[in-house]
KOLROKE-628274 format. One record per residue (C-alpha): x, y, z; residue in one letter; residue number from 1. Coordinates in steps of 0.25 Angstrom, whole numbers. Layout:
rec xx X yy Y zz Z type A seq NUM
...
END
This chain:
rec xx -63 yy -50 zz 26 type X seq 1
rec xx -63 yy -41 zz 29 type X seq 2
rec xx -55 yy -35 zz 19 type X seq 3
rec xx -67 yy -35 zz 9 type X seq 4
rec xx -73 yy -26 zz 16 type X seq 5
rec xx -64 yy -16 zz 21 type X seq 6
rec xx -70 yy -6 zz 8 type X seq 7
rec xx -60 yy 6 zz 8 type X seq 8
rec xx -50 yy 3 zz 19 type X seq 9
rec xx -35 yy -1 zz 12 type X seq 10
rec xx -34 yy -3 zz -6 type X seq 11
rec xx -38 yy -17 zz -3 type X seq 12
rec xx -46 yy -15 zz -17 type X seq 13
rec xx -50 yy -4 zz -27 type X seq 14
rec xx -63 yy -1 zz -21 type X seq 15
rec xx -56 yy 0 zz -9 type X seq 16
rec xx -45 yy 10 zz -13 type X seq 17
rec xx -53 yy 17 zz -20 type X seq 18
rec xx -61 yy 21 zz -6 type X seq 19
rec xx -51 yy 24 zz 0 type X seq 20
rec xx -46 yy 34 zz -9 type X seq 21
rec xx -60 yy 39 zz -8 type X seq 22
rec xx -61 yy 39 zz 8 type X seq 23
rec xx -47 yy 48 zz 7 type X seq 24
rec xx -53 yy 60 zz 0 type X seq 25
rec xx -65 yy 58 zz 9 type X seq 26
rec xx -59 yy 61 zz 21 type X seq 27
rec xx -50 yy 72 zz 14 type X seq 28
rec xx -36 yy 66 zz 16 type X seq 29
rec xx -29 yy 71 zz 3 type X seq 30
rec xx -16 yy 69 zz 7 type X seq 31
rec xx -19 yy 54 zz 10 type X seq 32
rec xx -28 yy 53 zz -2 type X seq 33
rec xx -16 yy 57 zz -10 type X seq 34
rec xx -6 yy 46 zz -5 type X seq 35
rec xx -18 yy 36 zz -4 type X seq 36
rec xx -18 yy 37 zz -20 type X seq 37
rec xx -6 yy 38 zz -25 type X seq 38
rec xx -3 yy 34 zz -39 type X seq 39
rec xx -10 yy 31 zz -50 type X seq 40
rec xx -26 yy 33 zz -49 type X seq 41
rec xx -34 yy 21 zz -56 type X seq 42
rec xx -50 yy 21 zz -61 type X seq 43
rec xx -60 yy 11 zz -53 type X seq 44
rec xx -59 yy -1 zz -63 type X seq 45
rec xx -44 yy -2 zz -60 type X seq 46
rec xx -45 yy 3 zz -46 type X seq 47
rec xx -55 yy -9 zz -44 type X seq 48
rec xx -45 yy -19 zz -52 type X seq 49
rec xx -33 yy -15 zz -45 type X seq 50
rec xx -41 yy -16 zz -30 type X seq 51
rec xx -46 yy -30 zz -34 type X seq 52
rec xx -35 yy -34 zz -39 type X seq 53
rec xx -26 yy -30 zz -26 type X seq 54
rec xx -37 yy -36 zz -18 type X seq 55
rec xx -35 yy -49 zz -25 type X seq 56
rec xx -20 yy -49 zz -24 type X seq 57
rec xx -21 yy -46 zz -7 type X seq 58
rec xx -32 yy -55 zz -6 type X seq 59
rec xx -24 yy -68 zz -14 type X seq 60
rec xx -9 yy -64 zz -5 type X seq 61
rec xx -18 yy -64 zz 7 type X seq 62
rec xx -29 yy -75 zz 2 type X seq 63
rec xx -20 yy -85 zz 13 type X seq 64
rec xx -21 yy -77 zz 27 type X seq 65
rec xx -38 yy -75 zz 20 type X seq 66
rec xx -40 yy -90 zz 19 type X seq 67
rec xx -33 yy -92 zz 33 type X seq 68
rec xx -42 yy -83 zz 39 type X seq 69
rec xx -53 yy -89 zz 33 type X seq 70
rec xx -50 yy -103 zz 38 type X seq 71
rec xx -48 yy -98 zz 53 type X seq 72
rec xx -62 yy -91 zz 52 type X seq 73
rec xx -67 yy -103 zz 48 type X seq 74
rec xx -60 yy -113 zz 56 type X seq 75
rec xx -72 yy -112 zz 67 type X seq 76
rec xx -84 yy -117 zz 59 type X seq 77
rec xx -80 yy -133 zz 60 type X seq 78
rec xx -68 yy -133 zz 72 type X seq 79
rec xx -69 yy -135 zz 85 type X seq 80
rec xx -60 yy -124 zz 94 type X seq 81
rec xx -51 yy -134 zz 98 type X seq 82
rec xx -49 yy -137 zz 82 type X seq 83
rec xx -47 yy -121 zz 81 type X seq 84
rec xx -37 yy -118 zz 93 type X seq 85
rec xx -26 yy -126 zz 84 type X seq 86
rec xx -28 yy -119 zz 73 type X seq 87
rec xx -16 yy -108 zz 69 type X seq 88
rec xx -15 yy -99 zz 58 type X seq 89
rec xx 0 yy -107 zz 52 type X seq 90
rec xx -8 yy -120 zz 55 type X seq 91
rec xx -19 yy -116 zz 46 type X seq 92
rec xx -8 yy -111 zz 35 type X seq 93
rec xx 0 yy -125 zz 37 type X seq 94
rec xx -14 yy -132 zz 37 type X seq 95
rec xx -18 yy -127 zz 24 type X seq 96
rec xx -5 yy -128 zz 15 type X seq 97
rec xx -5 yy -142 zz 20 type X seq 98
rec xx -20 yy -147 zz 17 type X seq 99
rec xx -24 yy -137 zz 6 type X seq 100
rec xx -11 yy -132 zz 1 type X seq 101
rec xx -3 yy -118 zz -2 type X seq 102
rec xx -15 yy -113 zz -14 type X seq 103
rec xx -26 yy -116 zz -1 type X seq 104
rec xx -24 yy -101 zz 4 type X seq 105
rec xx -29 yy -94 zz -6 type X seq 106
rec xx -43 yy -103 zz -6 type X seq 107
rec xx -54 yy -94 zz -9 type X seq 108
rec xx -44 yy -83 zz -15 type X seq 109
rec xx -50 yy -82 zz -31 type X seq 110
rec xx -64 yy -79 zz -24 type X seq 111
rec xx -56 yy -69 zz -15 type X seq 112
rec xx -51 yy -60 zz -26 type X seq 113
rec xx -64 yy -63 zz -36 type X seq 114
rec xx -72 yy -58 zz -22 type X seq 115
rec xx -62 yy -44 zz -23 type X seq 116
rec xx -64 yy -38 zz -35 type X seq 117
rec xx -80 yy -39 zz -35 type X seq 118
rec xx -78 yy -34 zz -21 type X seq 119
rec xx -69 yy -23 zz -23 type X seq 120
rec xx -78 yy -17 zz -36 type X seq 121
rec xx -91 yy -17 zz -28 type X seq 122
rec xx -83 yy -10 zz -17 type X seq 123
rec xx -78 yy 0 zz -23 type X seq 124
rec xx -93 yy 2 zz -31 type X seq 125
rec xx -102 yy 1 zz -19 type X seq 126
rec xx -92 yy 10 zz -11 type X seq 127
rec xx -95 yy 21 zz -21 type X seq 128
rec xx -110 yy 18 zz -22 type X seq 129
rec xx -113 yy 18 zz -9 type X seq 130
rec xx -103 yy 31 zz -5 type X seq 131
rec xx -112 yy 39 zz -15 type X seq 132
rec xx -124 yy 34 zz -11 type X seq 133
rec xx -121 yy 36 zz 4 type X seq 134
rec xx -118 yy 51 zz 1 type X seq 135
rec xx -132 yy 54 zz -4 type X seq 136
rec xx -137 yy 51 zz 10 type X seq 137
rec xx -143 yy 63 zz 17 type X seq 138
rec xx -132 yy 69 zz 27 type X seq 139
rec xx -120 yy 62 zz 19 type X seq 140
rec xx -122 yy 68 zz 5 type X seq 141
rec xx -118 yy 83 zz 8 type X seq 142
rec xx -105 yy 78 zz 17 type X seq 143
rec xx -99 yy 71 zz 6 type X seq 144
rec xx -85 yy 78 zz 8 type X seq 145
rec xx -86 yy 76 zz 22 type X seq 146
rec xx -73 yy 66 zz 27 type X seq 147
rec xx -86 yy 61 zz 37 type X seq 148
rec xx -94 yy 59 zz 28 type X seq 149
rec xx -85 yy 51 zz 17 type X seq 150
rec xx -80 yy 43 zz 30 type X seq 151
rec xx -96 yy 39 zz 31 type X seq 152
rec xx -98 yy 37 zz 17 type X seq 153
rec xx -86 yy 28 zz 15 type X seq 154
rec xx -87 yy 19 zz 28 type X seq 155
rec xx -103 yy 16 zz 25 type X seq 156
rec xx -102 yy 16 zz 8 type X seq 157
rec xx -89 yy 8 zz 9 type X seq 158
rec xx -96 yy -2 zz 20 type X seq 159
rec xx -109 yy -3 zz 10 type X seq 160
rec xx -98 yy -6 zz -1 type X seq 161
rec xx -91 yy -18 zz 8 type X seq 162
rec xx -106 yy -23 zz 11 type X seq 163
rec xx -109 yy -22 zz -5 type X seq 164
rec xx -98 yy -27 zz -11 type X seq 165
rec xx -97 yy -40 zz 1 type X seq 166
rec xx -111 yy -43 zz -1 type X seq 167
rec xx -109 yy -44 zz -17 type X seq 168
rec xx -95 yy -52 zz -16 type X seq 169
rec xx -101 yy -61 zz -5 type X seq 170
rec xx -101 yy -73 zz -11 type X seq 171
rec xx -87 yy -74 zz -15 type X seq 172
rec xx -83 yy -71 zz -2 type X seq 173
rec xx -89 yy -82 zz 3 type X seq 174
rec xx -85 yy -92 zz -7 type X seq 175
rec xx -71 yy -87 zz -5 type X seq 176
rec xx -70 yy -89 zz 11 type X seq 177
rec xx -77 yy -103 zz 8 type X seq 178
rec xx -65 yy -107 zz -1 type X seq 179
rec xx -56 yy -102 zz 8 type X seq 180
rec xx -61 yy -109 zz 18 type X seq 181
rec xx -61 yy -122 zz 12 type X seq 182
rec xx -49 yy -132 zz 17 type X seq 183
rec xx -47 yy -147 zz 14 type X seq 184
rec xx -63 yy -149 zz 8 type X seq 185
rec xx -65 yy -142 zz -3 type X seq 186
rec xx -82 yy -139 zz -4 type X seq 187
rec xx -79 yy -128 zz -15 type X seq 188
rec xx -70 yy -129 zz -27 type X seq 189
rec xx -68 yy -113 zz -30 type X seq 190
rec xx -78 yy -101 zz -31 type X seq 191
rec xx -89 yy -104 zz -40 type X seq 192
rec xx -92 yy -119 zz -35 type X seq 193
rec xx -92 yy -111 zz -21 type X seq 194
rec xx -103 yy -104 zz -25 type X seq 195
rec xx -109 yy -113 zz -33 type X seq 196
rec xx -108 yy -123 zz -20 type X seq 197
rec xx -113 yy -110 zz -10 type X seq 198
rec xx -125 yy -108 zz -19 type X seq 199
rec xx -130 yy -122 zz -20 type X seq 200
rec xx -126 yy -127 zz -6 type X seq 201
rec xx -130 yy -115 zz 3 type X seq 202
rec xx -138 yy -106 zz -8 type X seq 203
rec xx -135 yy -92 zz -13 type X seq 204
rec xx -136 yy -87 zz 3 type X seq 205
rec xx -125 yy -96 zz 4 type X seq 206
rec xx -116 yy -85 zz -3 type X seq 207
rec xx -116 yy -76 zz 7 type X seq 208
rec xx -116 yy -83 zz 22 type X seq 209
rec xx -108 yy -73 zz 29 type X seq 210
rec xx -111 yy -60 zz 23 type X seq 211
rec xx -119 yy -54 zz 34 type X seq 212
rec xx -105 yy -55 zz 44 type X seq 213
rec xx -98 yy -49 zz 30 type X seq 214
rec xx -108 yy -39 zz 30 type X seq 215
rec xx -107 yy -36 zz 45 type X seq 216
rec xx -92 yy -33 zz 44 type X seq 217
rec xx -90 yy -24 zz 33 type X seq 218
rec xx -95 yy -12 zz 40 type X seq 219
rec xx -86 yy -14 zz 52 type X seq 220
rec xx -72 yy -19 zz 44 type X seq 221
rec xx -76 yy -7 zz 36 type X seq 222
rec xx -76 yy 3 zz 47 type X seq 223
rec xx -66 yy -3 zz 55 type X seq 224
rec xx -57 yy -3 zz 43 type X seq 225
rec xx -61 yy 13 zz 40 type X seq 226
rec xx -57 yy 17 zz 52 type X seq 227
rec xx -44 yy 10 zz 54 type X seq 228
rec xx -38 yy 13 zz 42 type X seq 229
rec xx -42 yy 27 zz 41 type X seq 230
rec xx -40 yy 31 zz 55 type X seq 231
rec xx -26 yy 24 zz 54 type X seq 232
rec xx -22 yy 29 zz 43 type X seq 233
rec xx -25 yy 44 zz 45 type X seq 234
rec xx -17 yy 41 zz 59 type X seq 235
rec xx -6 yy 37 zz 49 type X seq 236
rec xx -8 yy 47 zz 40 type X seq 237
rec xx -6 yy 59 zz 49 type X seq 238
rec xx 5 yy 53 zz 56 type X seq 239
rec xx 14 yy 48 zz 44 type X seq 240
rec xx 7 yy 57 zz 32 type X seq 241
rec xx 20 yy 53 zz 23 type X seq 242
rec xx 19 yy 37 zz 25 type X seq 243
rec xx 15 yy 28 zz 12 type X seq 244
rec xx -1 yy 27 zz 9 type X seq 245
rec xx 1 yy 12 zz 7 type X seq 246
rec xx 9 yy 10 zz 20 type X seq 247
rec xx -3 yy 17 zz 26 type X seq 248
rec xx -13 yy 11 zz 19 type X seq 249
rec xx -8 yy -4 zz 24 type X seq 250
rec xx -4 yy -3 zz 37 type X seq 251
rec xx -19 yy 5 zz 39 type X seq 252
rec xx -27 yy -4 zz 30 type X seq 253
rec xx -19 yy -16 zz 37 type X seq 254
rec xx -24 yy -10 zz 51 type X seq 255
rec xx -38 yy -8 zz 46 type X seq 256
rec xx -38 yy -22 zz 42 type X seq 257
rec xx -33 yy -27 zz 54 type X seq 258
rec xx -44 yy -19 zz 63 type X seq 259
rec xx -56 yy -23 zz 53 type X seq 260
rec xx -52 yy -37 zz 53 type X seq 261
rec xx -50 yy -39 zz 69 type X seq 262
rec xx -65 yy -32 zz 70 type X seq 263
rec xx -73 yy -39 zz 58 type X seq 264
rec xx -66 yy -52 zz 60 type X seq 265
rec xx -78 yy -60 zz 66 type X seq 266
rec xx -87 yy -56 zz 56 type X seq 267
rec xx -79 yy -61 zz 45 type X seq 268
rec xx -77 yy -75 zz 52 type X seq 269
rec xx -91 yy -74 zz 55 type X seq 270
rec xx -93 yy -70 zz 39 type X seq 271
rec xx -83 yy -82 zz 33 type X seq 272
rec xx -89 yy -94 zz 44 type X seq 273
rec xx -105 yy -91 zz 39 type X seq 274
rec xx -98 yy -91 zz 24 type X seq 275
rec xx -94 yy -105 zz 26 type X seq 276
rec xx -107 yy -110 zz 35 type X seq 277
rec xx -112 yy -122 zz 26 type X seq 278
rec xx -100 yy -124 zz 17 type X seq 279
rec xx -101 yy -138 zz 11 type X seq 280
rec xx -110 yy -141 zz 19 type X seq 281
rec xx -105 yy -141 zz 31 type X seq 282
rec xx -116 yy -139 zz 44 type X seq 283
rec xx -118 yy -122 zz 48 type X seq 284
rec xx -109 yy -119 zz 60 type X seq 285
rec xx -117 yy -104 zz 63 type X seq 286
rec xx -131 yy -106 zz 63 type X seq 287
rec xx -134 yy -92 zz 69 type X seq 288
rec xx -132 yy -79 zz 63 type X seq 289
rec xx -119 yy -70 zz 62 type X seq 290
rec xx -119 yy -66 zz 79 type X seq 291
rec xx -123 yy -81 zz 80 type X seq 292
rec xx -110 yy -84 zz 72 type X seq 293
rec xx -103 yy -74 zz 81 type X seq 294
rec xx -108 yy -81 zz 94 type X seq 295
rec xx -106 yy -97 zz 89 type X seq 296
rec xx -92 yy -94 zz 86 type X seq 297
rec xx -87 yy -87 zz 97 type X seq 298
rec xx -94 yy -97 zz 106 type X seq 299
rec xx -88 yy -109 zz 97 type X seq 300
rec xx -74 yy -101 zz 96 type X seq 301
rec xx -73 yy -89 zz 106 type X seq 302
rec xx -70 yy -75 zz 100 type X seq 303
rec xx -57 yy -79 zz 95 type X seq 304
rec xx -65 yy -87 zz 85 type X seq 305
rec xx -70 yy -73 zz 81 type X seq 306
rec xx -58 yy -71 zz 75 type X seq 307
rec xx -52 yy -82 zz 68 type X seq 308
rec xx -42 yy -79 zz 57 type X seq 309
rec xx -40 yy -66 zz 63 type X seq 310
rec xx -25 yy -68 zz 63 type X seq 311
rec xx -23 yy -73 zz 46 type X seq 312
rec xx -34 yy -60 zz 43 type X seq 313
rec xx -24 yy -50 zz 52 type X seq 314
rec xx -11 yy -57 zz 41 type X seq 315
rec xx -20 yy -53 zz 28 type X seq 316
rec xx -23 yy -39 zz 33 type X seq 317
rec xx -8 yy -33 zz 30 type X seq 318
rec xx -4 yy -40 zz 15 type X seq 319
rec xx -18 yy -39 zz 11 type X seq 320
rec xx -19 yy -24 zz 12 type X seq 321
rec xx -4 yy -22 zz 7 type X seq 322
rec xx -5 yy -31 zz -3 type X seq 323
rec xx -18 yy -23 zz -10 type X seq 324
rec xx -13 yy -11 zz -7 type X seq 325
rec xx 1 yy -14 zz -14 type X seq 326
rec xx -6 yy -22 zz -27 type X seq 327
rec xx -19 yy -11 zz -28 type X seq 328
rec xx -6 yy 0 zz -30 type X seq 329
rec xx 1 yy -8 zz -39 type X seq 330
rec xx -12 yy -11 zz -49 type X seq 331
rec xx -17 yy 4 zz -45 type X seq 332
rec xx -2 yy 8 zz -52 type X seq 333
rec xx -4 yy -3 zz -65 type X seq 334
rec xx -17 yy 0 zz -69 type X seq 335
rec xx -15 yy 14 zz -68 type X seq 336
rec xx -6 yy 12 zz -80 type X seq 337
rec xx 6 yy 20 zz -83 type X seq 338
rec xx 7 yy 35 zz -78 type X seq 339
rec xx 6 yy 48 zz -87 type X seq 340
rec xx 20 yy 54 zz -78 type X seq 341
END
C-alpha cells in the first residue's frame, strides 16, 4: 500500500516529484533544491506522463513480491493456523509456477498501472488545491514563507490529497487486489467483468469494502514517511553534502518505506481481507467492524497474523523506489527534448 499514499515522499510519480521539489523551497534548503532538480525542467502534462509512466514500470518489475504479499495477507480468511504454520514465502513462489504458471505473478497488474495514472493526476491536483485553500485559513495565511508553516500545509494538504485521490480510484484498487488474489478458481475474467460482477452480486457499496482502513492509514504512512525521509536525509545531507541526490533519495525513500510499511502494515491487511469479504459468494469471515477485524484475527491468528506478507512487502521497498526514480529521470531527460547548449 502503502506506496499509494505515501504523496510527496520519494519520485514515485509526477505528482510526487513535483512536491517534493515544492517541500524544498519551503523549507529554504537551496542547495538541496539545487541538486534535487538537476537537468532539464518539464511542464505538468509531461511531469504527470513521465511520474505515471515510471509508476507503471516499478509497479509491473515488482508486481511479483505485490501479488505475493497480497496472497499471504489473505491466507487467513479460509486456513486454519495449522494450514498456515507450513506456509513459506519460496513455497508459495514454487506453488504458484506449478498450479497457475510463470504469467500468475503479475495478476491484477493492468488494473495496477490503469489505477496509477488517474491516481498520480488527482494527486498532484488535489495537493495544490487543498495547499492554497489551507493558506487562506486565519493564522496560516500571513506565515506562508515560514518553513513551519509550509511543513504544516504540506503534511495536511498532501494528506487530503492521498484521502481524495484514494477515495476516487478506490474501485480499481479493489478490483485489482481481488485479481490478485485469485488462484486455481477463477470468479472474475479480468477488470470490467470484475466490476460488473461486484456491482451486481454485492451492489455499488461493494466497490469500496475496505476503504475506511485505507483511509485510516493515509494519515499515519503520510507522517511517518515525512518524517523519516526528511529527517534522514538532512542527517545525510549535512554529513556528506557532496553525495549523489539519487543515491540519497533511494537509500532515504527506501528507509521511509520501510518504517511506513512496518507501522501501516495492519491496516493494510485489514484493508485488502474486507476487499475480498463475499468474493463469489463465499460466506463473511469478519462480521464486526474495523477493531472487530482487528480483535478476530489476532485471536484466530496472534499478532503475527497482523503482519502477514510483511517480509515479500520489505523485498518491493528497495527496486520499486530505484526503479522510478531511474525511469522518471530518464523520461524527464526525453521529453524534455533536445537542449539549446
Amino acid at each position: 500500500m502503502q506506496t499509494e499514499a505515501r504523496v510527496g515522499v520519494v519520485v514515485e510519480s509526477g505528482a510526487q516529484r513535483s512536491l517534493s521539489s515544492v517541500q524544498g523551497g519551503t523549507r529554504n534548503y537551496s542547495t538541496e533544491q539545487q541538486g534535487l532538480q538537476q537537468g532539464p525542467q518539464i511542464g505538468t502534462v509531461p511531469n504527470l506522463l513521465a511520474g505515471g509512466v515510471a509508476g507503471a514500470v516499478s509497479k509491473t518489475c515488482t508486481a511479483p513480491l505485490a501479488r505475493l504479499t497480497i496472497l499471504f495477507q489473505v491466507q487467513g480468511m479460509h486456513s486454519d493456523v495449522a494450514t498456515l504454520s507450513k506456509t513459506s514465502m519460496w513455497r508459495e513462489i514454487y506453488r504458484i509456477v506449478n498450479e497457475e504458471g510463470v504469467r500468475a505473478f503479475w495478476k491484477g497488474n493492468m488494473v495496477t498501472i490503469i489505477h496509477r495514472l488517474p491516481y498520480s493526476s488527482i494527486s498532484f491536483y488535489a495537493y495544490e488545491h487543498y495547499k492554497n485553500l489551507l493558506q487562506l485559513i486565519p493564522g496560516l495565511d500571513g506565515h506562508q514563507n515560514h518553513a513551519s508553516t509550509n511543513i504544516i500545509l504540506s503534511l495536511f494538504g498532501g494528506g487530503l490529497a492521498g484521502i481524495t485521490a484514494a477515495t476516487m480510484t478506490y474501485p480499481l484498487d479493489l478490483v485489482r487486489t481481488r485479481l490478485a488474489a485469485q488462484t486455481k478458481n477463477v470468479y472474475y475474467r479480468g477488470m470490467s467483468h470484475a466490476l460488473y460482477a461486484i456491482c451486481r452480486d454485492e451492489g455499488v457499496r461493494g466497490l469500496y469494502k475496505g476503504l475506511g482502513a485505507t483511509l485510516l492509514g493515509v494519515g499515519p504512512s503520510l507522517a511517518i514517511s515525512f518524517s523519516v525521509y526528511d529527517t534522514s536525509k538532512s542527517r545525510w545531507r549535512s554529513e556528506r553534502p557532496h553525495d549523489s541526490p539519487a543515491l540519497i533519495s533511494l537509500v532515504c525513500g527506501s528507509l521511509s518505506g520501510i518504517a511506513s510499511s512496518t507501522a501501516t502494515f495492519p491496516l493494510d491487511l485489514v484493508r485488502r481481507r474486507k476487499q475480498l469479504e463475499g468474493v463469489g459468494g463465499r460466506a463473511r469471515v469478519y462480521n464486526s467492524g474495523l477493531l472487530g477485524t482487528f480483535r478476530h484475527i489476532i485471536h484466530t491468528e496472534g499478532l503475527r497474523g497482523l503482519y502477514r506478507g510483511i517480509l515479500p512487502e520489505y523485498y518491493k521497498v528497495v527496486p520499486s523506489v530505484g526503479i522510478v526514480f531511474m525511469t522518471y529521470e530518464t523520461l524527464k531527460s526525453y521529453l524534455s527534448g533536445p537542449s539549446d547548449g
